[in-house]
C-alpha positions in Angstrom: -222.0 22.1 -153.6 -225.3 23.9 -153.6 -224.2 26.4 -151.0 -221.4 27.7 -153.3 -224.0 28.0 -156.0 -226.0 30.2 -154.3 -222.7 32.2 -152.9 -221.9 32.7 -156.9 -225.6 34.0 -157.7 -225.3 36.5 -154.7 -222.0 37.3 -155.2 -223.2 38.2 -159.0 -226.4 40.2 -158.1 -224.5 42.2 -156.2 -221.8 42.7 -158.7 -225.0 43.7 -161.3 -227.0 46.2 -158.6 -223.7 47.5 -157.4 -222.9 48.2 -161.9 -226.8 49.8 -162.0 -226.6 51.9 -159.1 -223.2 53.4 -160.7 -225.1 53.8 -163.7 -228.0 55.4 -162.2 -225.6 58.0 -160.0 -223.5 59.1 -163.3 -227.6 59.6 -165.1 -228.0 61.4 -162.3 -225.3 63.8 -162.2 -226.0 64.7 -166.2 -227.2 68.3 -166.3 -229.9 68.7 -169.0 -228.6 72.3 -170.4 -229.7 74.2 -173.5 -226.6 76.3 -175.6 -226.1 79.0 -178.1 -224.0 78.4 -180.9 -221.5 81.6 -181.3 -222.3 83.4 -184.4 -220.9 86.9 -186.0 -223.5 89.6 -185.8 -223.4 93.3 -185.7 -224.2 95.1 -181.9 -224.6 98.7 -181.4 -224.5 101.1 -178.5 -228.0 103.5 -177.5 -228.4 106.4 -176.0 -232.1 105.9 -175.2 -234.7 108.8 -174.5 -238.2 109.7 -174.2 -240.5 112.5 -176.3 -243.3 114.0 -178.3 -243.7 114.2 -181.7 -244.8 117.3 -183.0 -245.1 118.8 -186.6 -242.2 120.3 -188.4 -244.4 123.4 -188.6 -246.8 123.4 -185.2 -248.8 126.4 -183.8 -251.5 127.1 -181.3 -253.5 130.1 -182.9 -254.7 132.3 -180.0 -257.5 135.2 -179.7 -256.3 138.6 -180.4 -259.7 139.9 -179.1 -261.9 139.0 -176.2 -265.3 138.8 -178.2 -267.8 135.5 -178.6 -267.4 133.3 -181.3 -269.7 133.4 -184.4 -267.9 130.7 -186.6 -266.0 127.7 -186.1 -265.2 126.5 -189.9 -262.9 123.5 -189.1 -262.7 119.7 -187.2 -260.1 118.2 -185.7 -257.9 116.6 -188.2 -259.2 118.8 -191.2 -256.8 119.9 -193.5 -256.4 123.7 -193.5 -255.0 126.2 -196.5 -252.9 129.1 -195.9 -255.1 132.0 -194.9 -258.2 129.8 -194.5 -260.3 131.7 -192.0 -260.8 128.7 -189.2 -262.6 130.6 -186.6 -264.9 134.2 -186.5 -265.5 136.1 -183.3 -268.6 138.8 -183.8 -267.1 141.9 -185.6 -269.7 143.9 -186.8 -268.4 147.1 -185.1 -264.8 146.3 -186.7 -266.4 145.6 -189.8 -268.4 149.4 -189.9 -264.7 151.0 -188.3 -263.2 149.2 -191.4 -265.7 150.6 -193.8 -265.3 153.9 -192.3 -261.5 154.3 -192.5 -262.0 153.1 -196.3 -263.6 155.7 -197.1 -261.7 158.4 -195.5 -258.5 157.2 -197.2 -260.1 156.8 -200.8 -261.0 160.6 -199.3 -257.5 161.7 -198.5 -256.0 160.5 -201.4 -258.2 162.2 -204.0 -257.9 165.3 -202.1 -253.6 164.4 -202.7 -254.1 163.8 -206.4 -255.9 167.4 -206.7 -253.5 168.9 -204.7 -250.8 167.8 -206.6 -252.7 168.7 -209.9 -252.9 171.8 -208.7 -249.7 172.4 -207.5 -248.5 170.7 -211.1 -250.3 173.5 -212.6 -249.3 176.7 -210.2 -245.7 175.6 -210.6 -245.6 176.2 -214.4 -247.1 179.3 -213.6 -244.7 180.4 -211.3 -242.0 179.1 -213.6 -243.7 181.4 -216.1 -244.1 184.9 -213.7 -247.6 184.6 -214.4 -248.2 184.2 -210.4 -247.3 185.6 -207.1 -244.4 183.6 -204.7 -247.4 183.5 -202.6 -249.6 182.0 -204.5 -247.1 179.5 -205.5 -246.4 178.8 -201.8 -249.7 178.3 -201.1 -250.1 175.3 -204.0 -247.0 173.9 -202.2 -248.1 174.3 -198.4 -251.3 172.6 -199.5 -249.8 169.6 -201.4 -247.7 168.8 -198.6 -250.9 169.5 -196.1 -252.9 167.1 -198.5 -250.1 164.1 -198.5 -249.6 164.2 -195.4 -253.6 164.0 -194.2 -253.7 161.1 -196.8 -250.4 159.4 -194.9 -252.6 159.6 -191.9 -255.5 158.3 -193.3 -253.7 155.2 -194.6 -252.3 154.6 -191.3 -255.9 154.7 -189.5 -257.0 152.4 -192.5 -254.1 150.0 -191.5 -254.9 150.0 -188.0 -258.3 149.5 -189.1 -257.9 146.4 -190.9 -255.8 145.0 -188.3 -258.3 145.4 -185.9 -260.6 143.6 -188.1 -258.5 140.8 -188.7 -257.9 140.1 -185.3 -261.3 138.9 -185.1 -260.7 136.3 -187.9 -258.2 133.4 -186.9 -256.6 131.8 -189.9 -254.3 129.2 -191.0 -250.8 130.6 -191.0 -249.8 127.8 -193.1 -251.2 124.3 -195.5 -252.0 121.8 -192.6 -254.1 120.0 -190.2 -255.9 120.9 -187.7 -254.7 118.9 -184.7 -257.4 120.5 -182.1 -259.9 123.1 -182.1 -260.4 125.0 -178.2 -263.4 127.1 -179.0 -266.9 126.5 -180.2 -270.1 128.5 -181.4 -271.6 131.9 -179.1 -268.6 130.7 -176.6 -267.2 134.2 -175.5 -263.5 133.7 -175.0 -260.8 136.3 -173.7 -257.4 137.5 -175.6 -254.8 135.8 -175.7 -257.2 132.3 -175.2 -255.9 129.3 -176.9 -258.1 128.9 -180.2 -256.6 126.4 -182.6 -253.7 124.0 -183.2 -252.5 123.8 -186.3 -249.3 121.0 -187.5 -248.3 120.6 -191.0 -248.4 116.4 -191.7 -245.7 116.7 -194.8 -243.0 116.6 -191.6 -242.8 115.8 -188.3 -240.0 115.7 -185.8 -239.5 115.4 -181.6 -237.3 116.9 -179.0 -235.7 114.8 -176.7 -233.6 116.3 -173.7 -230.0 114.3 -173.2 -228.4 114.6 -169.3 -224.6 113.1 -168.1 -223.0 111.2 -170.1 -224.8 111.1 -173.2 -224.6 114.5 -174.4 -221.1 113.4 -175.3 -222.0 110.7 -177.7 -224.6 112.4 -179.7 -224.0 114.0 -183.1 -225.8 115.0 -186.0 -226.9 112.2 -189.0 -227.0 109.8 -186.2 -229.8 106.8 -187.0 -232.6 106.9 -184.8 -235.1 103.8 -183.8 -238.1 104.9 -183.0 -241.1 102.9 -180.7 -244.3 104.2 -179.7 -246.4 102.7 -176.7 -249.7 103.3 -179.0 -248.2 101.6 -181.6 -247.0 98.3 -179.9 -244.9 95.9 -182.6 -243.9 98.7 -185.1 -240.6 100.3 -185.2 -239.5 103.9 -187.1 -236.3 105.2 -188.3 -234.7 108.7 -188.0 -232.3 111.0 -187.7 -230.8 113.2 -185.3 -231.3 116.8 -187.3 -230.2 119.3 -184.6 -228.0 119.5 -181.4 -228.3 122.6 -179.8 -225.1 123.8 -178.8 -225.8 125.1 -175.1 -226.6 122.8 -171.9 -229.7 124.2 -170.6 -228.1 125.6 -167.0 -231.6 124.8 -165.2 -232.4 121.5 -166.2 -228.7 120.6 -166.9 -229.9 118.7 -170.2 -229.2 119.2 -174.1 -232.2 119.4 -176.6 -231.5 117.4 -179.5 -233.9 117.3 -182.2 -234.9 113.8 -184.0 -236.1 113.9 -187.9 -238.4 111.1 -189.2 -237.3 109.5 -192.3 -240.9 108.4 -193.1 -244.1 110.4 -193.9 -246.6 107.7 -192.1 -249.5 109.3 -191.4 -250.2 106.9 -187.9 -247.1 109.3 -186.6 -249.0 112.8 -185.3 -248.6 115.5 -183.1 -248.6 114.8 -179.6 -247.7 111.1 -180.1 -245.6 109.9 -177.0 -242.2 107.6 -178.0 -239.0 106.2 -177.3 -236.0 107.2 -179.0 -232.9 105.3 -179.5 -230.1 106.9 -180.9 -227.2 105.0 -182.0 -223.8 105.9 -181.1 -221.7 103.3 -182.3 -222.0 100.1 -184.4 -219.9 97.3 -184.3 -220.1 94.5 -187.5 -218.7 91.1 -187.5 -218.7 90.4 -183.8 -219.2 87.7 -181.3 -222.9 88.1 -180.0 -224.5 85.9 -177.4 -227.4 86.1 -174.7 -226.2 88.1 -171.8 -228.6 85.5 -170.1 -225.4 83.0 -170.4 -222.9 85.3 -168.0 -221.7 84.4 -165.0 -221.0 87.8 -163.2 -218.4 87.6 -160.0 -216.5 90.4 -158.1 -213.5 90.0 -156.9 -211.9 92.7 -154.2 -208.3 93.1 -155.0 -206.2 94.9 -152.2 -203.3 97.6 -153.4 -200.6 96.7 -151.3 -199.0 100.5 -151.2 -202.1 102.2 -150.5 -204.5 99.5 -148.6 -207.2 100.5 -150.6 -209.7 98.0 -151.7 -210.9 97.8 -155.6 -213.3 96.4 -156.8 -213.2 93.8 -160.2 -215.9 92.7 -161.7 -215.5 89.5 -164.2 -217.4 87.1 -167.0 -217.4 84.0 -166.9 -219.8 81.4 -168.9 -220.1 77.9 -170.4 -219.1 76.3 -173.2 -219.6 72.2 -174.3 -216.6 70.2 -174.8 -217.3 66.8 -175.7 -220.3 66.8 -174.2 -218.8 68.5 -170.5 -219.2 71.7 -169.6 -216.2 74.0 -169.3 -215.9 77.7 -167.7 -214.4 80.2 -169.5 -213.8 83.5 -168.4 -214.3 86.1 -171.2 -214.2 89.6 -171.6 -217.2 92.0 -172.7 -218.5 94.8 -175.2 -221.2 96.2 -176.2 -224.6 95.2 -174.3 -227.9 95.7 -175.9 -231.5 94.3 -175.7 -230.5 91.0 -174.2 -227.5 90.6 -176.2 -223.5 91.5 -175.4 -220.5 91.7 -177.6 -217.6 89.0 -176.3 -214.3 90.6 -177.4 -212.1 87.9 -175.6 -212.5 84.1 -174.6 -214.5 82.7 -176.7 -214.5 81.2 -181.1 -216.9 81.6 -183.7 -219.3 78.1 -183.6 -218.8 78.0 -179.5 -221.6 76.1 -178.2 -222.6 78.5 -175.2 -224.9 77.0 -172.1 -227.5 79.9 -171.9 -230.0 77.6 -169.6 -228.9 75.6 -167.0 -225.6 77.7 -166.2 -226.2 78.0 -163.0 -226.7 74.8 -161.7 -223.9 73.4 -163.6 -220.3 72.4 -162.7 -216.9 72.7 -164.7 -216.0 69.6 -165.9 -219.7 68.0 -165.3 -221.4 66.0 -168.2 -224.4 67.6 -169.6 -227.4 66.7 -171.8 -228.2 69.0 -174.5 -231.5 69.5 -175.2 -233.4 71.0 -178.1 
């Protein structure tokens, strides 16, 4: 009697350890996953670029003379009038050449006036027979001899003042001086780099566009706009300009980027990236692209022998709490993010961790 006891408890524990072990194995085979539900968002397509901002209106001033500078009137990042002189280069010789050529055309002119008075006068005489044809020639001959030494004399005054000017850099337009070259007694050649000058109300970058993505770019096209310097803020533009002819050298497009915003923390010389976009897409099904399962498959053509290549999608989705593969077909891709245009519903529950460990068919356990 008391061995089949004991052959009934062992017979029992057994039954019980075999039940936990069971237990244990199917815990074991749950695969702690973490999903996405499917949502409609709007995706769009970039065509994504580097550049420099620069000023609507953006010059570099350079010397017209070589002579040392006297003057620097202006900082970087001063604002600047129209015809503001910025810099001075010595000009005293100018100055007296100037002076000089004044005075020989204030000269010329007054000897023009009295030749015309005269020949006024000698005219009305002639008209009257009260002079000679001679003397009436001569009145003419030195009219004409008079204009034309004061047409001379106006044109070595212009050249004059020119020459003066040239010593004086100024502001060709209201702006800012973005950099200054030059400074005090520092002699400096023609044709040497003097000022900078941008104008703040505007500014704008050129971006250069190979392949592909000349084709997608037009004009009005929204712009996002990131700066490195500027880490966490994002700008908006426009594309303004396309020029119409591939540069044959570089084989690239300048296109030409508008900012919709006057913020002053955007200024010349400012290095970005710009994203244009090319085509928008609303009320579509958006996931991680994290959650794809990418396979290729090689496909043979039968007539030809020729191998193809096929790539194809597959991810995820919980089905009372199992995971099921899906193939699906793509869209648009974007900063971690792709369109699904086939194979999947709106409220989907997506595994985006754990995919690849995990098993059609195989229980998971969603976490949080």
């Amino acid at each position: 009697m008391r061995h089949r006891v004991l052959s009934l408890l062992s017979l029992i524990v057994l039954v019980v350890t075999g039940c936990s072990q069971k237990a244990e194995e199917d815990t074991a085979k749950t695969v702690p996953v973490r999903v996405y539900a499917v949502k409609s968002e709007s995706i769009s397509n970039y065509v994504r670029a580097t550049g420099s901002v620069e000023g609507d209106e953006d010059v570099i001033l350079y010397s017209k003379v070589s002579e040392r500078v006297e003057k620097v009137n202006i900082r970087p990042g001063q604002a600047v009038a129209k015809d503001q002189i910025l810099v001075e280069q010595k000009n005293e010789v100018l100055k007296q050449g100037l002076d000089i050529a004044h005075a020989g055309l204030k000269t010329a002119e007054a000897q023009a006036k009295l030749a015309a008075i005269d020949y006024e006068r000698m005219s009305k005489l002639y008209s009257e027979k009260a002079i000679s044809p001679q003397q009436y020639d001569q009145a003419r001959t030195a009219k004409e001899t008079a204009e034309h030494a004061s047409e001379q004399a106006r044109s070595m005054h212009e050249q004059a003042r020119e020459q003066f000017e040239n010593s004086l850099i100024k502001a060709p337009f209201d702006g800012v001086a973005a950099a200054v070259y030059v400074q005090r007694n520092q002699t400096i050649a023609m044709g040497q780099p003097v000022v900078q000058i941008v104008s703040p109300s505007k500014m704008k970058a050129k971006i250069y566009l190979t392949g592909a993505d000349i084709q997608q770019v037009r004009i009005g096209q929204r712009v996002l706009i990131q700066f490195p310097t500027l880490p966490g803020k994002e700008f908006s533009g426009r594309v303004d300009k396309v020029n119409t002819a591939i540069d044959h050298t570089s084989k690239t497009l300048e296109v030409e980027i508008g900012f919709l915003s006057n913020d002053k923390r955007i200024t010349s010389g400012l290095f970005g990236e710009f994203s244009i976009e090319t085509l928008k897409n609303a009320d579509r099904l958006v996931i991680p692209e994290t959650a794809l399962i990418p396979q290729t498959e090689i496909r043979i053509n039968r007539e030809t022998g020729l191998q193809n290549t096929v790539k194809k999608f597959f991810l995820y989705v919980i089905e009372n709490r199992t995971a099921r593969m899906r193939e699906v077909k793509t869209g648009i891709a974007n900063s971690g993010q792709i369109e699904i245009t086939n194979g999947l519903a709106l409220a989907d529950s997506v595994i985006i961790v754990g995919q690849n460990i995990v098993k059609d068919g195989q229980p998971v356990n969603v976490i949080e």
